[in-house]
N, C-alpha and C positions, 0 to 999 in steps of 0.2 A: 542447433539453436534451442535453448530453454526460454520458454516464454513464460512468464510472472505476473499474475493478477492479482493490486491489491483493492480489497475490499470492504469501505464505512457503510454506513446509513446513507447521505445523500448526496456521495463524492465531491464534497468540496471541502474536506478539513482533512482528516487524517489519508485518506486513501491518497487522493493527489499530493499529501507530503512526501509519503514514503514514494511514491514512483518517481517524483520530482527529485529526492533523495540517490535513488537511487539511478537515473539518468546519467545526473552528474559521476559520480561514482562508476558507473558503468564507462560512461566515458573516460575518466581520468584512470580507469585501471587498465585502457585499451580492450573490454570486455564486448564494444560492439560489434555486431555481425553473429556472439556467439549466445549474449544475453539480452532477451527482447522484455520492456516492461508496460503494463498498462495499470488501470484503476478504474472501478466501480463501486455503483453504492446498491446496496441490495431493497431499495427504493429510487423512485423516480423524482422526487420533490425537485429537486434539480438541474434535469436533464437540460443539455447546452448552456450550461452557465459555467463562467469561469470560477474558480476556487475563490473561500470568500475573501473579501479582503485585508482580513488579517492573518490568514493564512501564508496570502500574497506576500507579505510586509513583512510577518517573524523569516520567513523562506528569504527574499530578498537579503535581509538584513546576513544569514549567513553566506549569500552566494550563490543562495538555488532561484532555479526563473520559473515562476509556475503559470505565468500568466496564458501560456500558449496550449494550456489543459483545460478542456471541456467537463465537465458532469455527465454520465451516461448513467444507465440504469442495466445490472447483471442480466444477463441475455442466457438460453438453455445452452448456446452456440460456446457460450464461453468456457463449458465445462469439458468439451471437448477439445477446444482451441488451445486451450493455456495448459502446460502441465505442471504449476502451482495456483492454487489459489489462495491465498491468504488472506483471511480475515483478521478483522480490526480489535474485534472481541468476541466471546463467547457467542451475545445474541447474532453477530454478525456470521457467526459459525454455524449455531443452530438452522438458521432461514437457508444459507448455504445447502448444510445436506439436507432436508426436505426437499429442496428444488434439483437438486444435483444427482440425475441416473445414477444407479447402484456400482457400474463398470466405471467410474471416472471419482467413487468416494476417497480412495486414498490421494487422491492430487489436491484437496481438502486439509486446511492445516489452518492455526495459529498464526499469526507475522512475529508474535515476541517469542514464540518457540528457538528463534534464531537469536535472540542476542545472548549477549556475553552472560557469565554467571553472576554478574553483578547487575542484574539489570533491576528497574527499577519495578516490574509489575509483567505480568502475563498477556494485560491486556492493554492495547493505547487508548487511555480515555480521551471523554470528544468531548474537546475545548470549546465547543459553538454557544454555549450558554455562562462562560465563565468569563474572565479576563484576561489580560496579554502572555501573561505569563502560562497559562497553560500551551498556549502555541510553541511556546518555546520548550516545553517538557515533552510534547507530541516530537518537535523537533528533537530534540535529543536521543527518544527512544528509536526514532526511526534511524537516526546515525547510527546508532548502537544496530540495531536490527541489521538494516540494511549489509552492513559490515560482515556479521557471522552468515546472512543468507547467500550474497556474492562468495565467499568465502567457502561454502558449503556447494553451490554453484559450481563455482570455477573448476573444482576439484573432479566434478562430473563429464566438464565439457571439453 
């Protein structure tokens, strides 16, 4: 079993996309049982709230259910538990290994490390202060992501 933690600011826009994303995916590729996924935000602002609601809506609109995903806050427990973690952007990277024991730095990485060569940026920027359309480009990269990271996954498991 490979377990997968992705990781924003206040889990309710990009991290619960990509795990939402990536659920689906897991499912339709018959991956369950071998690939487990979760999402936090490397801040609390959120905790127990569902993803915001236009997160909810760009997601719906292609097919993904995000409503049954809570907001947590990254815990030291998860640096141990999960052997990816993936951050959303750099700052989300940096807070990561600060808090992150020295024996568990390399399961520390990128999320856009995984997409295709055409991807659109290194980092998924956070749509929560812009308009609808950036939900949709969040969505897109995490399609893309998700894709090369299962892919890279699979090959393991």
């Amino acid at each position: 079993m490979t377990r997968i933690l992705f990781v924003c600011t206040g889990n309710i826009c990009r991290s619960p996309t990509a795990e939402g994303v990536a659920r689906h995916f897991i499912q339709s590729n018959g991956l369950g049982g071998r690939v487990e996924v979760d999402s936090a935000g490397t801040h609390g602002y959120h905790v127990g709230e569902a993803p915001d609601p236009r997160t909810q809506k760009a997601a719906r609109q292609r097919g993904y259910d995000l409503s049954a995903l809570r907001a947590r806050k990254l815990e030291l427990r998860d640096f141990q538990e999960f052997d990816l973690l993936l951050a959303m952007d750099r700052g989300h990277l940096d807070i990561m290994q600060r808090k992150c024991p020295e024996v568990y730095q390399p399961r520390l990485g990128l999320f856009m490390a995984f997409a295709g060569e055409d991807r659109l940026a290194d980092e998924v920027p956070d749509p929560y202060y812009g308009g609808p359309r950036g939900f949709d480009v969040v969505l897109d990269m995490c399609e893309d992501a998700v894709r090369g990271l299962l892919d890279s996954v699979s090959s393991r498991v």
